[in-house]
N, C-alpha and C positions, 0 to 999 in steps of 0.2 A: 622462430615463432614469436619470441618474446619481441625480435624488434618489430614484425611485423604488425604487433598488436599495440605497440605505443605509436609507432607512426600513421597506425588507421585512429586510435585517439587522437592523437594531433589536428589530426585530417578532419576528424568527428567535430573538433573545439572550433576550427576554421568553418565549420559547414560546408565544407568542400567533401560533400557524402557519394559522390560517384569513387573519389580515389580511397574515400575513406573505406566502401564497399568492396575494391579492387583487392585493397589491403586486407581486410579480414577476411577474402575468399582465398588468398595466396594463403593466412595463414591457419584456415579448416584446410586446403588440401593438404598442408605441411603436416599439420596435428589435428585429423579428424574426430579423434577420440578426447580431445582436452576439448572442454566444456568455456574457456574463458572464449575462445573464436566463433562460437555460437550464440553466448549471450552478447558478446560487441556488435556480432551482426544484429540480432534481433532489439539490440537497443539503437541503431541504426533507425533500422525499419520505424519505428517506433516516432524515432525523432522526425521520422520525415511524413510521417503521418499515415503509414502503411498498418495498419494493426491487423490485418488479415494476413500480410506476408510475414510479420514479427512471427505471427502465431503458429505458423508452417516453420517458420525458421528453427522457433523451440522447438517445434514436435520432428523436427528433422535429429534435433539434439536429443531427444530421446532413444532417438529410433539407434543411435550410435553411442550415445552415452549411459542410459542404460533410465529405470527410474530414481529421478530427482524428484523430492520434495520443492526443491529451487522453482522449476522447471514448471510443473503446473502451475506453483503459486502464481509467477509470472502469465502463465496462458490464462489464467482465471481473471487476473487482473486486464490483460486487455480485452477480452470477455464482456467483461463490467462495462469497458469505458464504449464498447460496439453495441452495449443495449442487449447484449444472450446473457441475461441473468441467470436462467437453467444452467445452460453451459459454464457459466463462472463459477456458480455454485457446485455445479459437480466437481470440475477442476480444484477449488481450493478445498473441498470435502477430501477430496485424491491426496492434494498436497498433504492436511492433517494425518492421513493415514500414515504417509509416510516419516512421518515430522510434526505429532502434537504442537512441539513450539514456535511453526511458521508463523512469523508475526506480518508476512503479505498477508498470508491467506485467513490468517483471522480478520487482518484490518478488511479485507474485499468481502468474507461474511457479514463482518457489520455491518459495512456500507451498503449489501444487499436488502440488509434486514429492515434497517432503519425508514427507507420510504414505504414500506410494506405495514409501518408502525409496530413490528414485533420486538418491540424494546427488549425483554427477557433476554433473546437470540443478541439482540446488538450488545448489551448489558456483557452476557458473555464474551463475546469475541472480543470485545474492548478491554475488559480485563485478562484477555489472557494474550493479547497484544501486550498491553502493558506490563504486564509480570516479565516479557523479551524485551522492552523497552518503555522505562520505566521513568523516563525524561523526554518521553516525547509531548511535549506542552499540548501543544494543539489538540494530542489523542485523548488528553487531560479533560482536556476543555469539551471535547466531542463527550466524553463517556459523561461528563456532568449533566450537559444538553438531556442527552439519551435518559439518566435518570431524572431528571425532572420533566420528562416528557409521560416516565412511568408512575409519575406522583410520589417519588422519592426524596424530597427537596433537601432534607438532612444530611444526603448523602450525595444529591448534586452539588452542595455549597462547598461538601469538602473535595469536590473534587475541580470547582471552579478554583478553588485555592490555590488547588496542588497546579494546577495549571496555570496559574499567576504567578506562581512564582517561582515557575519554570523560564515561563513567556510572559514577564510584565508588560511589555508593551502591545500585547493582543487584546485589541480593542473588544472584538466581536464577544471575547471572552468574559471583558468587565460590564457589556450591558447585557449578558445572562446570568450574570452572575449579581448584576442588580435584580432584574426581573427578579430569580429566586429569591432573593433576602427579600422584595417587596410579597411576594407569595408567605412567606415565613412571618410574614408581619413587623419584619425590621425595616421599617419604611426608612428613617433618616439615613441607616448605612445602605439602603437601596439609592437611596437618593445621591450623597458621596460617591 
């Protein structure tokens, strides 16, 4: 099983996704019940641009492996990226039940929430992303946005911070993080 699943990685890294898919079908028949030959296939799928067969793939992995918090978070997230916001939202809603500290499925709330401009909702999921991963720069940089989208500036600056200097070289991060100091009225460190 085990070889089975690094030689469809292999296969996966070459882009060579028909043997790669050969590969991780040999080894669900081998181990239907282990969970890693079902997420390799459906991150497969995925790569090849299928997200309607990913999405069958996981819910096959349910149907055998039982419920996974993993498992929806994953269907919620390509959910998102297919435009079923409902659907995604329900999925990562699922995931939480099963697993408050899903940090997919809070990152896919937020990202739900955020065009929808219900800041509060992103506010949350971003924070509690972050309490599961707490180095992730970018999500730094994102929850800053987020607060200073809800009039929070104080609290987006320290969060452009924390994200600087995570991710110093994120650009997108140091001209919001200008904007805010210029919002604050520290124009010259806006300016820098």
């Amino acid at each position: 099983f085990d070889c089975l699943l690094e030689r469809g990685d292999q296969q996966l890294e070459a882009e060579n996704w028909a043997e790669a898919g050969r590969l991780y079908e040999a080894a669900i028949k081998l181990q239907p019940k282990h969970l890693a030959g079902w997420e390799r296939m459906a991150r497969l799928l995925d790569m090849k641009g299928d997200l309607k067969a990913a999405i069958e793939s996981e819910r096959h992995a349910l149907a055998v492996v039982g419920e996974k918090a993993s498992i929806h978070a994953r269907i919620g997230w390509y959910q998102q990226r297919l435009g079923l916001a409902d659907d995604a939202r329900e999925s990562s809603e699922r995931a939480l039940r099963l697993d408050g500290g899903n940090a997919a499925a809070h990152s896919t709330l937020a990202s739900l929430a955020i065009p929808q401009g219900d800041w509060d909702t992103a506010i949350l999921h971003l924070r509690q992303f972050l309490e599961v991963t707490p180095d992730a720069g970018a999500a730094w940089g994102d929850l800053g946005l987020v607060l200073a989208n809800a009039g929070r500036d104080e609290e987006a600056l320290a969060a452009f911070q924390r994200s600087l200097a995570l991710e110093p070289d994120r650009a997108v991060t140091w001209f919001n993080a200008g904007l805010n100091m210029r919002r604050l009225g520290r124009e010259q460190e806006a300016v820098a």
